[in-house]
N, C-alpha and C positions, 0 to 999 in steps of 0.2 A: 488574565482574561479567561482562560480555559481552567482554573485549577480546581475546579469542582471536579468537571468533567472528569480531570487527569485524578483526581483522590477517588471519584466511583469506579476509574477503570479500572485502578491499582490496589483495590480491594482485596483483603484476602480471598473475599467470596465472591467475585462479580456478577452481577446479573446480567443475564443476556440483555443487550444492547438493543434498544430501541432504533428503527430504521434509520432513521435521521443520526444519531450518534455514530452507529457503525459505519454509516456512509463516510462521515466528517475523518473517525480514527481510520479508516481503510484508508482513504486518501491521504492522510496524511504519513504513512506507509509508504505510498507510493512518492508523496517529495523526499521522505527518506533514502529512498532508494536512487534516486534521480543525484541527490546533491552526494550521494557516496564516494563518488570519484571527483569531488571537489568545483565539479562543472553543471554547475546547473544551466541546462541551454534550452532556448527556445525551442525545438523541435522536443524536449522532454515536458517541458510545461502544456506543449498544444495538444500530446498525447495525453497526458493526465486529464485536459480538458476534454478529449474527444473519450476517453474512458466513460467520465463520468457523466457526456451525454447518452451513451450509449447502451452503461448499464444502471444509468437513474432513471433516463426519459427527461434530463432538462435539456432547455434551451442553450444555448454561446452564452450567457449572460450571466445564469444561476450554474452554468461549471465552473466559470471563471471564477464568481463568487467561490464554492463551496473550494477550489483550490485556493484561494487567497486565505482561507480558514483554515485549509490543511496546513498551509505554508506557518500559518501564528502558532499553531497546532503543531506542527512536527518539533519548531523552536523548541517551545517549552516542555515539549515530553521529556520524559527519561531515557535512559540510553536504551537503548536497542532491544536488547534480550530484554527488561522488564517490559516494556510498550508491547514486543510480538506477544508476549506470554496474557500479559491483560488484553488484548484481542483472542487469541487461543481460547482463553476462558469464557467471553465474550461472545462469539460468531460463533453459526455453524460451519460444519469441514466442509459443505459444499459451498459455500461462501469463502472458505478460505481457498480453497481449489483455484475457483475465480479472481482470487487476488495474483494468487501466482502468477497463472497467467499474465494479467494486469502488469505485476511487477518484469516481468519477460517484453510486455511491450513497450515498458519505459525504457526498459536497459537499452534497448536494442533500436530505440527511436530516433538516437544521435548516431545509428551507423557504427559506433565502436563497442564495442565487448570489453571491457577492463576489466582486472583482474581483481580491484578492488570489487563493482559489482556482481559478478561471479560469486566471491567471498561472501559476499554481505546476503544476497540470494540464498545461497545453500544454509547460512547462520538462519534466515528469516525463516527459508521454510520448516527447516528445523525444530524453532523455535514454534512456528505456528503446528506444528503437530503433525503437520503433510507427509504423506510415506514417499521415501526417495522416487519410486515408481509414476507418483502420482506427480512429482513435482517433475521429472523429466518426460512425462506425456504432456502436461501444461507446456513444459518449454518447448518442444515438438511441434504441438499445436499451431504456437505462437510463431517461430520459423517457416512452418508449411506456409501459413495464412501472408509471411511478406511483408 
C-alpha cells in the first residue's frame, strides 16, 4: 500500500516531503514509538490523535484517519534507523524538534516511562539529527506542560 511512498522516502537523495507526506511519516514515528514497549494502549493512540489535531488543524475524524495510515505505515517501514534517517533527510530540524516533543508526549501518555522507550527515544533522536540539548529541552517542555 505505501511502497512508493516508502521507496521516495528511502532514496539516496530524498526530497523534502511534501506537507501531507511528512505529516503521514511523522506520525507514523510516533505509533513507532508508542508500540516500542510492546503495548500499544489507548491513552497512546488518543494522544497521537490529539497531536495530530493539534498540530494539523484536523477534526476527531481526519486524526483518527491519518493515525489509521500511520498505523499501515509504521507496519511496513523499515526498521528504525533507516525510516528516522529518510525523515532526517526529509523534514526540517524545526519540524523535527516538534516531533520530539510529540514523541515525549506519547511515551509519557500511558503514565509509564519504560526503559525500552527511553532507548528507542534517544536512538530516534539521534538518528533524526536533534542535538542532545535540544532533545532534553523538548522533553523538559513536555513534563512542565503535564
Amino acid at each position: 500500500m505505501f511502497a512508493d511512498f516508502l521507496r521516495r522516502l528511502t532514496e539516496p537523495e530524498p526530497q523534502q516531503l511534501p506537507d501531507e507526506d511528512a505529516r503521514l511519516a511523522l506520525t507514523a514515528l510516533l505509533v513507532r514509538v508508542a508500540r516500542s514497549d510492546g503495548a500499544y494502549e489507548p491513552a497512546e493512540r488518543d494522544r497521537i490523535d490529539q497531536i495530530a489535531r493539534t498540530r494539523y488543524g484536523l477534526d476527531a475524524d481526519a486524526s483518527k484517519h491519518l493515525r489509521s495510515q500511520a498505523e499501515a505505515l509504521e507496519a511496513e517501514a523499515p526498521d528504525t534507523v533507516r525510516f528516522t534517517r529518510a525523515i532526517k533527510d526529509a523534514v526540517a530540524y524545526e519540524d523535527r524538534i516538534a516531533v520530539i516533543e510529540a514523541l515525549w508526549q506519547v511515551v509519557l501518555a500511558d503514565g509509564h516511562r519504560e526503559a525500552e522507550e527511553d532507548s528507542l527515544l534517544r536512538l530516534v533522536a539521534n538518528l533524526l539529527g536533534i542535538r542532545d540539548r535540544d532533545s532534553a529541552l523538548a522533553r523538559q517542555r513536555v513534563e512542565a506542560a503535564g
